[in-house]
C-alpha positions as CSV (number, residue, x, y, z in Angstrom):
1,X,67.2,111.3,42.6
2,X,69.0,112.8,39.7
3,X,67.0,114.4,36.9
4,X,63.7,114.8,39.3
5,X,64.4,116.5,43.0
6,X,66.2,119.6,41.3
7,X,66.2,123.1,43.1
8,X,62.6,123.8,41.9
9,X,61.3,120.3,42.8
10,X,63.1,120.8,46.4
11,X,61.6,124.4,46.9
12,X,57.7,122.7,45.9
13,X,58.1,119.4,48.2
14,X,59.7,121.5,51.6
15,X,57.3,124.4,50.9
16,X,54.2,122.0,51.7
17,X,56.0,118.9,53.5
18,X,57.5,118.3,57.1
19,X,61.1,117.7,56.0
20,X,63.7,117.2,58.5
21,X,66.4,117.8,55.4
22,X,66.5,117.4,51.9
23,X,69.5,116.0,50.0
24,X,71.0,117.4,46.2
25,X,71.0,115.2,43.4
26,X,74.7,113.9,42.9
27,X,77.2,116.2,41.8
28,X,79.6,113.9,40.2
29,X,83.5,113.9,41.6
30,X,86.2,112.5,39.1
31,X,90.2,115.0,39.2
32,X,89.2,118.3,39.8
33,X,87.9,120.9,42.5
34,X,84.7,122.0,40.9
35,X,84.0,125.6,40.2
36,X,81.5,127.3,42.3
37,X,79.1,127.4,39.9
38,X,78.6,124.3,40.0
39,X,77.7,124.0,42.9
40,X,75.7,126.8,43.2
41,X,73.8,125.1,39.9
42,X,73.5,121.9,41.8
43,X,72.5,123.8,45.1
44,X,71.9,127.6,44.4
45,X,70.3,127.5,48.7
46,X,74.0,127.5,48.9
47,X,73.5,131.4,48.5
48,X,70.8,131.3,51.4
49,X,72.6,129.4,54.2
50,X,72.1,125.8,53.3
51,X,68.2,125.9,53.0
52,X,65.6,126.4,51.1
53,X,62.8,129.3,51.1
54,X,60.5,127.6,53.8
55,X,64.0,126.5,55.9
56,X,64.7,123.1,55.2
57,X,68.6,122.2,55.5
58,X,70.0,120.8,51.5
59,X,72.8,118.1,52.1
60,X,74.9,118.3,49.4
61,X,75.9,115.1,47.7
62,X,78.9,113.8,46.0
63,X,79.4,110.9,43.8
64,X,82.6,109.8,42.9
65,X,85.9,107.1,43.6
66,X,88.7,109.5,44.1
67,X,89.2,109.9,48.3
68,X,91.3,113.2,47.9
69,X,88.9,114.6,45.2
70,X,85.8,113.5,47.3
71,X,87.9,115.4,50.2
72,X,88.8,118.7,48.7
73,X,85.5,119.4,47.4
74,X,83.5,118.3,50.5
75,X,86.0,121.1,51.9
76,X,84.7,123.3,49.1
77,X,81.0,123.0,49.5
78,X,81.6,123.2,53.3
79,X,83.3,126.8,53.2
80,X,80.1,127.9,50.3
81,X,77.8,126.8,53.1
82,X,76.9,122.9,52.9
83,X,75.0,122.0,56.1
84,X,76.5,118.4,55.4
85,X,77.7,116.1,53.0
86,X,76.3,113.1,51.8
87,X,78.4,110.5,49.8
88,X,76.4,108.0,46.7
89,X,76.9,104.4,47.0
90,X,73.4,103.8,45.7
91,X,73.4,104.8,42.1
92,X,72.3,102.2,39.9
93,X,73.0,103.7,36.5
94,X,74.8,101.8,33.8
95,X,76.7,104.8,32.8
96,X,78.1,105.6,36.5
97,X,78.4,102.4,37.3
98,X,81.1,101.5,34.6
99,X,82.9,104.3,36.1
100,X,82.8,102.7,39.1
101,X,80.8,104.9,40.8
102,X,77.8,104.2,42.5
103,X,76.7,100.7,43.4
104,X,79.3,99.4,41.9
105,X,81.9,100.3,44.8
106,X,79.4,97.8,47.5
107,X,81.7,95.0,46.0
108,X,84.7,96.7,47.4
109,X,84.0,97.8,51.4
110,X,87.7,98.6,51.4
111,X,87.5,101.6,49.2
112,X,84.4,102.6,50.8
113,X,85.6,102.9,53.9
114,X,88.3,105.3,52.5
115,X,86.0,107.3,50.4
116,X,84.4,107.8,53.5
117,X,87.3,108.4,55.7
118,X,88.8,111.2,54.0
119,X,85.4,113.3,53.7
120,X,85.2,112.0,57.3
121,X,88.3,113.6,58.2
122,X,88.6,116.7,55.8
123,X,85.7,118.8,56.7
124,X,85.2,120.2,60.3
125,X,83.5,117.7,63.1
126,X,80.7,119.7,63.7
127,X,79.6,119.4,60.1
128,X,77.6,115.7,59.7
129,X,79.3,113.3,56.7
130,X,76.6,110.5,55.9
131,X,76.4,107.6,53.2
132,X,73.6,106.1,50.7
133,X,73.8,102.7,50.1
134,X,72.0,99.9,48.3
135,X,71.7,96.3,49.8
136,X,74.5,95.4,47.3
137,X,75.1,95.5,43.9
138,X,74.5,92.2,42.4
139,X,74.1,90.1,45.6
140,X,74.2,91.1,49.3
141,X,77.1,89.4,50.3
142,X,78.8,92.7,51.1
143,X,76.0,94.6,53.0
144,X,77.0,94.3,56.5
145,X,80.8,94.7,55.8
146,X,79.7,98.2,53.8
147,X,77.6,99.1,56.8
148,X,80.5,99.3,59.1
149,X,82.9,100.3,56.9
150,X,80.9,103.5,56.3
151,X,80.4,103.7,60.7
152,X,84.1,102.8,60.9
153,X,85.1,105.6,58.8
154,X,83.4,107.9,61.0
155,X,80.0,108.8,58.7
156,X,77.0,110.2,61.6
157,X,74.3,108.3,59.8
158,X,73.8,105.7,56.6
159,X,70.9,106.0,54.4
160,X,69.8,102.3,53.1
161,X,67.6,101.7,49.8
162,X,66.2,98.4,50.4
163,X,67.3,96.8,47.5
164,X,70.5,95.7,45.6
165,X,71.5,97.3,42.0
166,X,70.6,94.3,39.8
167,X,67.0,94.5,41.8
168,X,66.7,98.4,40.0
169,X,63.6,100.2,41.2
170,X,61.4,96.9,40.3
171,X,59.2,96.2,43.4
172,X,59.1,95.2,45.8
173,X,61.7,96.9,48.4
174,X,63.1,94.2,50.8
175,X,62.7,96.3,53.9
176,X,63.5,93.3,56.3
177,X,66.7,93.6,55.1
178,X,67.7,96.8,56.7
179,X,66.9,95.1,59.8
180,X,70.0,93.2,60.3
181,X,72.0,96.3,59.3
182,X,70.5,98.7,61.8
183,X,70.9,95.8,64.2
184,X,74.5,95.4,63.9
185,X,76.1,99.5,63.5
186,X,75.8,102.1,66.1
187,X,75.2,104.8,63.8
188,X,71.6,105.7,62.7
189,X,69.9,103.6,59.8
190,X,67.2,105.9,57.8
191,X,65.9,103.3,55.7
192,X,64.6,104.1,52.0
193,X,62.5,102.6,49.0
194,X,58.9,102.1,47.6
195,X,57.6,104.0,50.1
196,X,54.4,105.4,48.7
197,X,51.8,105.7,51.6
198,X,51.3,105.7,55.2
199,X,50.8,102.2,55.4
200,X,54.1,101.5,53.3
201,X,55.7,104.1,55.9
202,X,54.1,101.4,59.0
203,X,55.2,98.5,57.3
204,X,58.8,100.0,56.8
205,X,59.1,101.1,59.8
206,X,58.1,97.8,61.4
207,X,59.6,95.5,58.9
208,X,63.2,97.9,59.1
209,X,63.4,98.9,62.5
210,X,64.1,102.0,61.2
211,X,62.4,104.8,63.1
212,X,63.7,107.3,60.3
213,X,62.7,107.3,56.6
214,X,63.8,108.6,53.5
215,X,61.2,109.2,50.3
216,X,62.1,110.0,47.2
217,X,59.4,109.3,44.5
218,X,56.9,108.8,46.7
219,X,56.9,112.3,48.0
220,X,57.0,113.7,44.0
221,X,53.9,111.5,43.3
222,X,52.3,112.6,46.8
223,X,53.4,116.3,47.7
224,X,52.0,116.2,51.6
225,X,53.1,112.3,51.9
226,X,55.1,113.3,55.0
227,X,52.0,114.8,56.7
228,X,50.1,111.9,56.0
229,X,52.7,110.1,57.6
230,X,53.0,112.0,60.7
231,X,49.2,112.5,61.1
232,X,48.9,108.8,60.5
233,X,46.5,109.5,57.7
234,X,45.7,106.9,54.7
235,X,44.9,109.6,52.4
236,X,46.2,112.9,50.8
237,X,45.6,115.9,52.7
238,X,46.8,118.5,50.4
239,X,43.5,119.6,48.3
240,X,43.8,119.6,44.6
241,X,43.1,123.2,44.7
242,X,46.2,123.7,47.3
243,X,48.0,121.2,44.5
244,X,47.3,123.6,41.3
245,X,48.4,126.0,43.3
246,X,52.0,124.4,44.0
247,X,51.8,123.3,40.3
248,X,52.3,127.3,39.0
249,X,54.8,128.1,41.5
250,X,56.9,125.2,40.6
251,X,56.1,126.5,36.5
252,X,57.4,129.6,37.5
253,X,60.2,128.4,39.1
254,X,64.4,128.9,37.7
255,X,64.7,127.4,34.4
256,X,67.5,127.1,32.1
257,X,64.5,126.8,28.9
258,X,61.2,127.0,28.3
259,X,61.7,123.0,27.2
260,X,63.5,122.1,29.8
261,X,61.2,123.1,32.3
262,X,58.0,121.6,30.0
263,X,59.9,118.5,30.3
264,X,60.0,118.7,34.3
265,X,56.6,119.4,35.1
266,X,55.1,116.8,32.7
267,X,57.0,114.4,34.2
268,X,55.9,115.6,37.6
269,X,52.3,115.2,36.4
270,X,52.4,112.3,34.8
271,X,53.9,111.1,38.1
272,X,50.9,112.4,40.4
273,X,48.7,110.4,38.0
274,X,49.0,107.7,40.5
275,X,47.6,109.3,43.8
276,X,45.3,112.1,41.8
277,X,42.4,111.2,40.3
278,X,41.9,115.0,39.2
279,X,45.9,114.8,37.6
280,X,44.7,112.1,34.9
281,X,42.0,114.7,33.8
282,X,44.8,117.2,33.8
283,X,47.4,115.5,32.0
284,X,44.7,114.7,29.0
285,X,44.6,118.2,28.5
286,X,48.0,119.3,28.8
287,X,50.4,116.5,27.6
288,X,50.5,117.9,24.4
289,X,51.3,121.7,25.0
290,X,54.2,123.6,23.9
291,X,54.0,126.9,26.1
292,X,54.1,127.3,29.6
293,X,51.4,130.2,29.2
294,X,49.3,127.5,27.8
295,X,49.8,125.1,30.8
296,X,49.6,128.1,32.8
297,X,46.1,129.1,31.4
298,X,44.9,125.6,31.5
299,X,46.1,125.4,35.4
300,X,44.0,128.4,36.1
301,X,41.1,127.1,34.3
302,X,41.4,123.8,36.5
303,X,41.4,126.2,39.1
304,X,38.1,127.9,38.2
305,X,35.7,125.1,37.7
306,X,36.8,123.7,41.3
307,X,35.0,127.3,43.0
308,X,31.7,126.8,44.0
């Protein structure tokens, strides 16, 4: 999810979920081999074998249209310590999409099953090479032919967000249409989209055939969603206090400015809003801040009136 599961967001969400692995946001491909910085912007666990502090795996993703570029950076990110590689044929934006990157490429299979290929057949076996897709990108008429295109070219799993590009994020996700995909590859399906609860994980799960999920927003919006998933639980188990707590480390997390990082955790806020009562209280008093010192003094006031 670019511009909300950066390295911070990654270190908060594995710290206190049940992760199996976490993926980058895209690190956009177009005529060059990338410096390392880059990736070690994009994915600084690069520097601590592939994982994050609590010892989650980070995928590394690329988006992109160029098959040898794709290649010989997947080669690149392998040899800095990429536990795998994960290829973008879900992004939706305007911008990447008119340089057809993204959903955009579902209308061409062909070219996907290249992209795929020579990732596929660059980087050493033992290292997993997965796709993203969407349903399509203005219709589905594509989605089964994209499906085994991406097993054809050799990818160990596909990730599937349950909707096509012109559909956006706008509820709902059409979940039962995963179910002819994972009905017709060999390959695993990890299906994806709207996915806010444990009784949207069920009804995913049962409506997909999926056994495997991926969650994006919902996990931002719910920081222990995957526990209430696994312990089959219709309500957060994280206290609030455990949540204020996660809230300063993230503050205090790698920045490049003070704004920048402002930016990030208001948005974070305003997103738990939706599952915590207590975060609407918290946001009235801190939406208009300037300084981190003040949020963080505010934080630790929250903190305070929650002792007995």
């Amino acid at each position: 999810m670019e511009g909300l599961t950066d390295p911070v967001m990654r270190d908060v969400l594995t710290h206190v979920g049940h992760f199996d692995w976490c993926v980058t946001e895209f690190i956009r491909v177009t005529n060059s081999i990338l410096p390392d910085h880059v990736y070690h912007q994009y994915c600084p666990e690069l520097k601590h074998g592939g994982q994050t502090a609590s010892g989650t795996p980070v995928h590394v993703q690329f988006l992109g249209n160029d098959a040898t570029m794709l290649a010989e950076n997947a080669i690149r990110a392998v040899a800095l310590g990429a536990p795998a590689i994960d290829l973008n044929f879900g992004c939706p934006a305007k911008t990447v999409n008119r340089h057809k990157g993204g959903a955009i490429l579902l209308d061409e299979p062909d070219v996907i099953y290249h992209l795929v290929k020579a990732v596929r057949d660059a980087v050493p076996r033992h290292i997993p090479v997965s796709a993203k897709m969407r349903l399509g990108y203005l219709d589905e008429h594509h989605t089964l032919d994209n499906a085994h295109a991406i097993e054809d070219a050799g990818a160990s799993w596909l990730t599937v967000h349950a909707r096509t590009k012109a559909d956006g994020y706008t509820p709902p996700a059409y979940w039962e249409k995963i179910y002819p995909i994972q009905d017709a590859v060999n390959i695993n399906v990890i299906a994806n989209g709207e996915i806010w609860n444990n009784q949207h994980a069920k009804a995913c799960r049962i409506q997909s055939g999926c056994e495997d999920l991926m969650i994006g927003r919902g996990a931002v919006t719910t920081p222990d969603l995957t526990h209430c998933i696994l312990n089959n639980s219709d309500h957060a188990l994280l206290s609030w206090q455990a949540l204020l707590d996660l809230q300063i480390r993230f503050i205090n997390g790698p920045s490049k400015t003070e704004i920048a990082m402002l930016g990030r955790y208001k948005q974070w806020l305003g997103m738990m809003t939706k599952a915590y009562p207590e975060a609407v209280l918290l946001w009235q008093d801190i939406k208009r801040m300037k300084s981190l010192d003040d949020i963080i003094q505010c934080l630790n006031h929250h903190a305070l009136q929650l002792k007995p």
